[in-house]
C-alpha positions as CSV (number, residue, x, y, z in Angstrom):
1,X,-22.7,9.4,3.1
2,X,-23.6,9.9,-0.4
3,X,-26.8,8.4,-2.3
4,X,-24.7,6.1,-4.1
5,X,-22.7,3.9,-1.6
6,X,-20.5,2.3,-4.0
7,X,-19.2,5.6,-4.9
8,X,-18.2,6.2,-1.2
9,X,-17.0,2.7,-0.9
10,X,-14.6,3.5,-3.9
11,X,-13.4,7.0,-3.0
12,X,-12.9,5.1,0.2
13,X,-10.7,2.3,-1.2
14,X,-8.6,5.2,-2.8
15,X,-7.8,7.1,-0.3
16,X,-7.0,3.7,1.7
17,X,-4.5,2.8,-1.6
18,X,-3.2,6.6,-1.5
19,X,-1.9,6.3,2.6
20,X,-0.6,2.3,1.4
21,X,1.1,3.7,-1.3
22,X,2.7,6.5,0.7
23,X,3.6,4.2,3.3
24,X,5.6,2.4,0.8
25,X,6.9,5.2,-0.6
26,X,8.3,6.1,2.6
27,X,9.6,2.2,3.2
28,X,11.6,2.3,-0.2
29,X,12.8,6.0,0.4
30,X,14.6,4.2,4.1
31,X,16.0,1.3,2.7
32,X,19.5,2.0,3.5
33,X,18.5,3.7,7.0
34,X,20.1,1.9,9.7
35,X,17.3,0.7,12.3
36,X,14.4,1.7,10.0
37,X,11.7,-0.6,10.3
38,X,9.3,-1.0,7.7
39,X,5.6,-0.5,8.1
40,X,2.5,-1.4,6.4
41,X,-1.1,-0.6,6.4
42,X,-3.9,-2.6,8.3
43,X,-5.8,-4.5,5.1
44,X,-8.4,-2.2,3.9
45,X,-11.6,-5.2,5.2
46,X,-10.1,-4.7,8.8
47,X,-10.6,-0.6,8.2
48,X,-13.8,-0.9,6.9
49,X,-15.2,-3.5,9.0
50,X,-14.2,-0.8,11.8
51,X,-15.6,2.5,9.8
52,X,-18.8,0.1,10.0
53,X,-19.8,1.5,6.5
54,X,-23.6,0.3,5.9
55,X,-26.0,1.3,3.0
56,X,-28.4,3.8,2.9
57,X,-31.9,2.8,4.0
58,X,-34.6,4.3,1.0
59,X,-37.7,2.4,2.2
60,X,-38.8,1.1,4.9
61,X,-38.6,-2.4,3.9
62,X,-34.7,-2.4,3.5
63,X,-32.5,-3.3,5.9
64,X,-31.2,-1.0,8.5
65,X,-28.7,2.0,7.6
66,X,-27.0,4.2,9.6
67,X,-23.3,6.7,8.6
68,X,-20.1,6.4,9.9
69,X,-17.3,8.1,9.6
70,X,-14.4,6.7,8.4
71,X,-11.2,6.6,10.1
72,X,-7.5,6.5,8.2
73,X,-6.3,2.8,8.9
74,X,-3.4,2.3,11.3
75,X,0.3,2.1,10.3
76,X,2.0,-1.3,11.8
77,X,5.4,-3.1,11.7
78,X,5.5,-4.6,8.7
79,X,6.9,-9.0,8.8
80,X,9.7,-8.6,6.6
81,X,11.6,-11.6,4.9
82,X,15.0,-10.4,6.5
83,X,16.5,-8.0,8.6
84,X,20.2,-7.1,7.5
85,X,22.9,-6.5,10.0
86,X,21.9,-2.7,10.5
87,X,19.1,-3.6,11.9
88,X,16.9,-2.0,8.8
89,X,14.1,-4.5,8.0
90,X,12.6,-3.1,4.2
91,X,13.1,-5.4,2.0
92,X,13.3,-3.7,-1.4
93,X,11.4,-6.4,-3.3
94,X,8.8,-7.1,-0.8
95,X,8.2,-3.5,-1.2
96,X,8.0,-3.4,-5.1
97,X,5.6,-6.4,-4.7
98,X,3.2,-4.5,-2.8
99,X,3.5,-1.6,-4.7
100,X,2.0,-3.6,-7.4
101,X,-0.7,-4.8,-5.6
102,X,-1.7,-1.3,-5.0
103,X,-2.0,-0.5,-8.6
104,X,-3.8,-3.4,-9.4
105,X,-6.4,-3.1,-6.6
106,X,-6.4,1.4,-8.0
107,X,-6.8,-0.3,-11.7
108,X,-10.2,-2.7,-10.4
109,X,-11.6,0.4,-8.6
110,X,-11.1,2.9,-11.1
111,X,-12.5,-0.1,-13.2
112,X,-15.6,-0.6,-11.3
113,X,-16.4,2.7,-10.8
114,X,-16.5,3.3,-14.5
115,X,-18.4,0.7,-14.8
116,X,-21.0,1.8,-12.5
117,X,-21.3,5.1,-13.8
118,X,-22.0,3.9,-17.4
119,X,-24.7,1.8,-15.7
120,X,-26.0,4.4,-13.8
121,X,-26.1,6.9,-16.4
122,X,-27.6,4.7,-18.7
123,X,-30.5,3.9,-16.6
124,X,-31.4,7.6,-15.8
125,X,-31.1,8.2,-19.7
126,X,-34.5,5.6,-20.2
């Protein structure tokens, strides 16, 4: 793990919004397959709570740090809000939906990151 954990946690985050996008991607791309089911990615707390991604210890008087790898977060059926007659079950606007969740969660990182950056830059500058 790097120095600066929030940097981790947010290259983390996108990679996790890269595979959700992808899996969506691929959802939309079989929406007139017949039998496709659609699938979805485990939310990114239940990944990270299993990565078990802690902080980096400095002193002695902080609390306890230790690195852990992190793992890509399982794919699972998605609940879809129908399931037509050929037994497909992606729902084009569900998809869309989430799709725009992903950008807005990729806007707040790039955002915070940025943020972060200015803050840390302007703190080595004096």
């Amino acid at each position: 793990m790097s120095d600066m954990a929030l940097f981790d946690l947010a290259a983390r985050n996108a990679k996790w919004l890269g595979a959700r996008q992808a899996v969506i991607a691929s959802n939309v791309a079989n929406v007139h397959t017949p039998g496709y089911k659609a699938m979805e990615m485990r939310a990114f707390e239940d990944t990270l709570a299993r990565t078990k991604l802690t902080l980096s210890a400095t002193s002695a008087r902080h609390l306890g740090a230790t690195d852990a790898p992190v793992t890509d977060g399982a794919k699972r059926e998605a609940a879809s809000w129908d399931t037509v007659y050929s037994g497909n079950s992606v729902n084009l606007e569900q998809q869309m939906l989430k799709a725009g969740e992903v950008t807005r969660a990729n806007s707040l990182n790039v955002s915070l990151v940025k943020a972060f950056h200015r803050m840390y830059l302007s703190s080595v500058k004096g």
